[in-house]
C-alpha positions in Angstrom: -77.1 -267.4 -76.3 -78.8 -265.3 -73.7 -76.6 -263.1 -71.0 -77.4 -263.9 -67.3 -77.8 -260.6 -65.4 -77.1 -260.0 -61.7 -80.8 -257.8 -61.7 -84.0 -259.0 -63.1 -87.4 -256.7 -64.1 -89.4 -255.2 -61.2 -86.4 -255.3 -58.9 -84.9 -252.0 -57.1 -81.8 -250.5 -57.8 -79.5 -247.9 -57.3 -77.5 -246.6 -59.9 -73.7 -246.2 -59.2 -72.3 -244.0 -62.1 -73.6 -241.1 -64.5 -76.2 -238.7 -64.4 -78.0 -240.9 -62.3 -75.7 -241.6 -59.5 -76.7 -242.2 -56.4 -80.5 -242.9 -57.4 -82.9 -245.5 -56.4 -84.9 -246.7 -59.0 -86.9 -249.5 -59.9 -86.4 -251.9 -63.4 -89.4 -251.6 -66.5 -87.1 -253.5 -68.9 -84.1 -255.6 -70.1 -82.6 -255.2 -73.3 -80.1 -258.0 -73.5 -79.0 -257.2 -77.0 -77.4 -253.8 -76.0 -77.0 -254.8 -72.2 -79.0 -252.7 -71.0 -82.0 -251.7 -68.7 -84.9 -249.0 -68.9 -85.3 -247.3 -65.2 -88.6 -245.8 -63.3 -86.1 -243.5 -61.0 -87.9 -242.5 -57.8 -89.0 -238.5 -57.1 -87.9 -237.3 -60.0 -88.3 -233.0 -59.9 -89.4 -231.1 -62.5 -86.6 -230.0 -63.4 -84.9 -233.5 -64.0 -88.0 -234.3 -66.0 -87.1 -231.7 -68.3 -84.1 -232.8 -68.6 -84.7 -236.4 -69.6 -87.4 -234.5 -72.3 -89.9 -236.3 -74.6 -90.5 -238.3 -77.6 -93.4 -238.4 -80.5 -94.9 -241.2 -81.2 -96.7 -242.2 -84.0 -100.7 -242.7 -84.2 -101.4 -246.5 -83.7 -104.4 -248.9 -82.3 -103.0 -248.9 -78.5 -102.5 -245.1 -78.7 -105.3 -243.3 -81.6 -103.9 -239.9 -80.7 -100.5 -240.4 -81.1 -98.2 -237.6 -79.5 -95.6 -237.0 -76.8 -95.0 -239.1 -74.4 -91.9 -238.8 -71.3 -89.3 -240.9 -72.2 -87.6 -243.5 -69.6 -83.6 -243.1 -68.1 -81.6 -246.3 -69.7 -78.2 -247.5 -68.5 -75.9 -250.0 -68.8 -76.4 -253.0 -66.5 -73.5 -253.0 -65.1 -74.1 -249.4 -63.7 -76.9 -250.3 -61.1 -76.7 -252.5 -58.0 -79.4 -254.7 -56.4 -80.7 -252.5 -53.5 -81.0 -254.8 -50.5 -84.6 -255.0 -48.9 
């Protein structure tokens, strides 16, 4: 049985507890089996992009050279709220 969310992918957000408070950001992915979303968070600083850090990936067809890559903020879904156009 699939959840229902109150936010969908591609919509904007703005997240209302955590690290992230107070930040508008916009949806990449839901991942109904932990209830949670991926976040693109607008104007991150360099310094918050250190923070969040980066990951290795593995060499594959869609990416030969394998490496880092940034990784994406996650949260809960019931820590964002539909921003209102």
């Amino acid at each position: 049985m699939s959840n229902k969310y109150h936010v969908k992918k591609g919509d904007k957000v703005v997240v209302n507890t955590g690290e992230w408070k107070n930040r508008e950001a916009k949806i990449l992915a839901i991942l109904p089996k932990k209830d949670r979303v991926v976040l693109d968070i607008d104007g991150l600083t360099d310094e918050d992009r250190r923070r969040l850090g980066k990951r290795t990936i593995k060499k594959t067809q869609q990416n030969p050279n394998g490496g880092m890559v940034e990784r994406n903020v996650s949260c809960h879904v019931s820590n964002v709220t539909k921003k209102e156009d």
